[in-house]
C-alpha positions as CSV (number, residue, x, y, z in Angstrom):
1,X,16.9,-2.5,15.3
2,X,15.2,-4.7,13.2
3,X,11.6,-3.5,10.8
4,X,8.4,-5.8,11.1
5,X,7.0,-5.7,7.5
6,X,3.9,-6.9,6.9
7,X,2.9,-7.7,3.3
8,X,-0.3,-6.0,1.6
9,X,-2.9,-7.8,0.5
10,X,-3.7,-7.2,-3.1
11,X,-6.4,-4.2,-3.1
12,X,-5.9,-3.8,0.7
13,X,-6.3,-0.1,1.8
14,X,-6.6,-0.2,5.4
15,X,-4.5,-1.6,8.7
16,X,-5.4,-5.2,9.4
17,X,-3.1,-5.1,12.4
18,X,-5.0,-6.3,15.9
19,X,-4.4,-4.4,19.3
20,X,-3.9,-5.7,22.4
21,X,-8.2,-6.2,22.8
22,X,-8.1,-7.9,19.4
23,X,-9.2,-5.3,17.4
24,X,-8.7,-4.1,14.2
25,X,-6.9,-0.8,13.6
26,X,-8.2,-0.7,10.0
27,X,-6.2,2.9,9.7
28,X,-5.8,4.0,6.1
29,X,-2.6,2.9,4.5
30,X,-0.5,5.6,2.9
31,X,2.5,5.3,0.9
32,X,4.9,6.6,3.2
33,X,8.0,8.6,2.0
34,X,10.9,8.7,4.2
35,X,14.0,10.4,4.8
36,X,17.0,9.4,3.5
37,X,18.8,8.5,7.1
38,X,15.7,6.9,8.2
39,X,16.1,2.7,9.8
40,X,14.3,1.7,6.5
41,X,16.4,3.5,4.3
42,X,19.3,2.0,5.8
43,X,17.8,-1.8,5.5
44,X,15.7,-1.7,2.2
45,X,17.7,1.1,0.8
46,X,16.1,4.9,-0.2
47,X,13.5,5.2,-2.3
48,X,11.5,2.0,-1.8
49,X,7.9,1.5,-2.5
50,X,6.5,1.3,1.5
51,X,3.5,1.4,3.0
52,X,2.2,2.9,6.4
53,X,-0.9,3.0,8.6
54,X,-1.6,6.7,9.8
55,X,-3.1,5.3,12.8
56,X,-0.6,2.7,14.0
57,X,2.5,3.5,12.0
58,X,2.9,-0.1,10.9
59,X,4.8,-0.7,8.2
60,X,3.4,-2.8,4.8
61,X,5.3,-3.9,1.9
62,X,3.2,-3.7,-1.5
63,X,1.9,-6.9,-3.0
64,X,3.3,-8.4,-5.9
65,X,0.4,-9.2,-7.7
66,X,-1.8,-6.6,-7.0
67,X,-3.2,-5.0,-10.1
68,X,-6.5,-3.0,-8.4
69,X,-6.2,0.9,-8.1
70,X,-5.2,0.7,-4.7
71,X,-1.8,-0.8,-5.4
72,X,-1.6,1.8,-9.0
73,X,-0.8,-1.0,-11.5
74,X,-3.8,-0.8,-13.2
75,X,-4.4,-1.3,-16.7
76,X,-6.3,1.6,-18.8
77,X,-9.1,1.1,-20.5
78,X,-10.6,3.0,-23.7
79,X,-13.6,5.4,-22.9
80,X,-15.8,6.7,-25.4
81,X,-16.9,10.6,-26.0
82,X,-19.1,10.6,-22.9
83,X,-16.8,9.2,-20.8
84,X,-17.6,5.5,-20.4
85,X,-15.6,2.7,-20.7
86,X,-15.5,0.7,-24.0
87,X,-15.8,-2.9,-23.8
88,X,-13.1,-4.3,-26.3
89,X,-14.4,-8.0,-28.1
């Protein structure tokens, strides 16, 4: 059986996968953990970073160059005493 990946948009957080009708799902994506005799662990290997719609179980590979908080490589930034963030010069 072969997967249909779909690749994630950088900052995409919801299904962009069209039903039948030709509309959206737009089900949140979750990162998906699954077990180790699972059809993906046996083609992309256990442990792989993978992506999943709760509503229509499709499956999304992250993006490469996302750096938002929805894919987590974010950079930190300094805050200051009360919380807010410092602007560096």
């Amino acid at each position: 059986m072969a997967l249909t990946l779909k690749e994630k948009k950088p900052g995409q957080r919801a299904c962009d996968e069209k039903d039948a009708k030709g509309k959206l799902c737009v089900g949140h994506l979750k990162r998906w953990y699954y077990p180790d005799d699972a059809d993906v662990a046996k083609e992309l290997g256990p442990g792989a970073e993978i992506y999943r719609c709760e509503r229509c179980h499709v499956l999304y590979r992250p993006a490469g160059a996302d750096i938002s908080t929805a894919g987590q490589r974010f950079h930190p930034q300094p805050v200051n005493i009360l919380g807010d963030t410092v602007r560096t010069k």
